[in-house]
N, C-alpha and C positions, 0 to 999 in steps of 0.2 A: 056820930058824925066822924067821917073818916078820915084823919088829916094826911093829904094826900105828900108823900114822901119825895126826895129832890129826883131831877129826869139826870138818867143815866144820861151820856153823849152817845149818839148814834153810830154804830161801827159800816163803814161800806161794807159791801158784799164782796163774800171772795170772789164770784167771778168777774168784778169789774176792777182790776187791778187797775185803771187809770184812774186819776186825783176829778174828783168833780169839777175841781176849778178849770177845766179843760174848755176850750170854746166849743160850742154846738155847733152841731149841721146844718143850724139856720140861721149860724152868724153870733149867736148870744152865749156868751159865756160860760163854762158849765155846765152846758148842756151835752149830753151824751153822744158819739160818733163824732164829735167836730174831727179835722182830721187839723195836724200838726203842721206849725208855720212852716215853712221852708225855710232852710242853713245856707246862708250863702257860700257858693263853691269857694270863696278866697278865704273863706275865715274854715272850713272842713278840710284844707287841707294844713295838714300839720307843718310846723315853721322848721321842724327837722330837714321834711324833704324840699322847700323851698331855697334851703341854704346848703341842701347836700353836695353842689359842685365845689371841688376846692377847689381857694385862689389861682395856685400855678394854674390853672388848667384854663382860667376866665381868664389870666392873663395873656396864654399862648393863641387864645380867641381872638384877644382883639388885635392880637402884634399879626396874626395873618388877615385877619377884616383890613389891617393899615397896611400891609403888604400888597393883596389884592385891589387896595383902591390905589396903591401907588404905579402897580404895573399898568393899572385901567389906563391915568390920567398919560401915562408915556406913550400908549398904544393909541390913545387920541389926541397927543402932542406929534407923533410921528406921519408922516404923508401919506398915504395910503400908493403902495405901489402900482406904476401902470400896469396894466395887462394890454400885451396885444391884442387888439377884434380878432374875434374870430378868422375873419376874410383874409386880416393880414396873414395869419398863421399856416393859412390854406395856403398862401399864395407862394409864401416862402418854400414849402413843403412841395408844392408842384415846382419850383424853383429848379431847387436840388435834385427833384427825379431827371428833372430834361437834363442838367449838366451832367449827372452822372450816365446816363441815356447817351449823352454826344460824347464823353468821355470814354466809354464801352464801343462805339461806332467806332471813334478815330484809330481807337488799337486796332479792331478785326480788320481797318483796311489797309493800316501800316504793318498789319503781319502778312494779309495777303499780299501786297507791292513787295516785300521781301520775300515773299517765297516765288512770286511769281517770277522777280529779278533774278536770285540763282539759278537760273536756267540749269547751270552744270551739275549742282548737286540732285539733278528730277531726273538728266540726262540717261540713255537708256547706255549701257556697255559696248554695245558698236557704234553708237556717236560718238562715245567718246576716243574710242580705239581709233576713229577716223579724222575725228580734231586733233588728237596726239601724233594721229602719222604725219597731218597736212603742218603741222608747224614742226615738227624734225624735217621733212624736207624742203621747207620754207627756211629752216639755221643751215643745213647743207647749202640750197644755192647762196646763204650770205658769206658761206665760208669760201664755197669757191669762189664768189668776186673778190674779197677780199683776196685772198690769194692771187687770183688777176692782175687785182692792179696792182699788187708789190710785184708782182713780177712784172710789168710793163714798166712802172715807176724804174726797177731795177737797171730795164734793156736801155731806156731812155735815157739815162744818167750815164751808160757805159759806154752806149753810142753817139751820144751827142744831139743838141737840139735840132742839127742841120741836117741830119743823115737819113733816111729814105721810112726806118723801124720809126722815126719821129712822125714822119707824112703819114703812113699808113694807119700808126694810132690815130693820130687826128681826124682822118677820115672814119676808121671807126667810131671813136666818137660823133664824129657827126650825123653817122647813120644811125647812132643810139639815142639820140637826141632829137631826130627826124621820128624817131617811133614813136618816142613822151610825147612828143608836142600832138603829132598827128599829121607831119607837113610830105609824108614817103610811107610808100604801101609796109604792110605788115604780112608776114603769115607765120604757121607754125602750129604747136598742138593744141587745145582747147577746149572750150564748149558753146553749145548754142542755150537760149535759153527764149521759151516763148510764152510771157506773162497775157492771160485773156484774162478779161475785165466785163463780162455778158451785163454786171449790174450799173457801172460806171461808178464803182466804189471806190478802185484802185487812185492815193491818190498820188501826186507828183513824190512825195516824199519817198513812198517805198521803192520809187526807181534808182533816185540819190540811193539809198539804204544799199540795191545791190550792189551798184557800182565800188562803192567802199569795201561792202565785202570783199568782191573780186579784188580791187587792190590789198585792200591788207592782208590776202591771200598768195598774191604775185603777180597778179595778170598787169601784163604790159602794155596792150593795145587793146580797145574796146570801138564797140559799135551798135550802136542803139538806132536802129532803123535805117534811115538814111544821112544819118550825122555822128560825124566820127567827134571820139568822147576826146580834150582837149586840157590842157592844164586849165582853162578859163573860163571850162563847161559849166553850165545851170538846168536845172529842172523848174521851169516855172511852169503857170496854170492851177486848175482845179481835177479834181477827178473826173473822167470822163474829157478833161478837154488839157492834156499835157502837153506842155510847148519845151523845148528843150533847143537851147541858143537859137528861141524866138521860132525854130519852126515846128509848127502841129503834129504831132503823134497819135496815130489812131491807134486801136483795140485788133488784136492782138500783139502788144509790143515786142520786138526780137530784137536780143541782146546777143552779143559777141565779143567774147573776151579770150585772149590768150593767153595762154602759161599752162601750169601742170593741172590737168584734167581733172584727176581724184581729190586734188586739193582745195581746189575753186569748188568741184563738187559739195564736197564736205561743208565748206564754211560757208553756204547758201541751205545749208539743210541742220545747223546747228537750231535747236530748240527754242522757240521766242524769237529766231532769226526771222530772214526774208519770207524764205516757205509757208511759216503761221501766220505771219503778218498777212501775206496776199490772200491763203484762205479766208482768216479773221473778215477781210473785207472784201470778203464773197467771191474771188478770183480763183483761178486754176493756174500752176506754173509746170510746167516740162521743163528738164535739163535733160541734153544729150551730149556726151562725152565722143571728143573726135580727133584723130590725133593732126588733123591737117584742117585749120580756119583760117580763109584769107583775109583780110580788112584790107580793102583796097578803095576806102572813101579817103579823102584828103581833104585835110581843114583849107579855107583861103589863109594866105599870109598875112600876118597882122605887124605892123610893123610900132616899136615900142615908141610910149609918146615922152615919156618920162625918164623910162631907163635906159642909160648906157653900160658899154663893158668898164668892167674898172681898172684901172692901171692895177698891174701887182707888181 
């Protein structure tokens, strides 16, 4: 009888290096292929790198987290600024373009009114040669009156106020004063001048206009159709229907004026004067130079209601 000898302890097999005590595939301990509990991620990660931020750097963390939460709270303590609507913005904007628009307008027409008005600086070199002559002989006749009457002032002072040189001035004078007024014929050198008006443009005012001309020119005696021109004279009506001290003037108006021919010429034909005004408003004028114009219309006598002579 064989006394059977003590049991060695069983060695695993090399190829199953796992421990048997391992849980099985079907849940029970031990058992072969079980697969291995799962590590949870907070405990597999190592406490090195949990704590690898250094202080300073958690602390510059949260002094900007309190920084940003302190700008947040100011930016929601502050008002929120208005914005203009849209519409206003437009409106403003169209605003500005029309002022600056009327602003641009008002200079092109205040440059053209200035250039239009220098008439002299546009002037062509024989206007003006013939504006220059007409007022040199315009200062020559003031020199010779003036010369005149120092020498009558002189004859009358040496002759005395009772003596005949006294009568006969006085008479001249009053024949010179017979001519301003319009109360004693006229005649002498001058021109004719015949403003047509086909469209009934021409209106009262451009008649006034020549008449000044010719005076600030020299003419001494005028005559405008059938009514001698008067210190008292007026131009009323409308265009087409001119009345001048109340009586009607029809189309083609004829004017007549005395004095120096080339001169009166001239200053009816200066640029922007009479002559462009009448075209401008669709009219035709003729001047013809003559050295013999009679005005032999005469005003009625008006006798002053107001004014007397004055004692001197």
């Amino acid at each position: 009888m064989t006394v059977p000898g003590p049991e060695r302890p069983r060695q695993p097999e090399a190829s199953d290096p796992r421990p048997s005590s391992g849980p099985a595939t079907d849940g029970t301990p031990g058992a072969p292929g079980a697969a291995e509990p799962a590590v949870p991620e907070a405990e597999s990660t190592p406490a090195s790198t949990r704590d690898s931020t250094p202080p300073a750097t958690q602390e510059s963390a949260q002094e900007s987290a309190q920084e940003s939460a302190q700008e947040s709270a100011q930016e929601s303590a502050q008002p929120p600024t208005a914005k203009p609507p849209a519409g206003r913005s437009t409106g403003i904007r169209v605003a500005v373009a029309a002022l600056c628009a009327l602003l641009g307008f008002a200079l092109v027409v205040q440059v053209q009114r200035t250039v239009s008005g220098d008439s002299l600086a546009t002037a062509r070199p024989d206007d003006l040669v013939q504006i220059l002559d007409g007022l040199q002989r315009r200062e020559d006749e003031l020199n010779a009156e003036v010369a005149a009457l120092q020498d009558t002032l002189s004859r009358l002072r040496s002759s005395g106020a009772s003596s005949a040189e006294a009568l006969a001035e006085a008479q001249r004078q009053a024949e010179a004063l017979g001519i301003l007024t319009g109360s004693v014929p006229a005649t002498g050198p001058g021109l004719s001048i015949v403003i047509d008006d086909p469209e009934h443009r021409v209106p009262p005012e451009v008649l006034l206009d020549a008449i000044q001309e010719l005076r600030n020119a020299g003419a001494e005696a005028f005559q405008v159709g059938s009514v001698r021109i008067g210190v008292d004279s007026a131009f009323t009506g409308s265009a087409g229907a001119v009345k001048l001290d109340g009586t009607p003037l029809t189309a083609p108006y004829a004017v007549h004026a005395i004095g120096d021919p080339p001169t009166l010429a001239a200053a009816l034909a200066i640029p922007g004067g009479v002559l462009d005004t009448v075209r401008r408003a669709g009219g035709t004028m003729q001047v013809s130079q003559s050295d013999h114009v009679t005005i032999d219309v005469l005003r009625p006598p008006r006798t002053p209601i107001y004014a007397r002579p004055a004692d001197g």
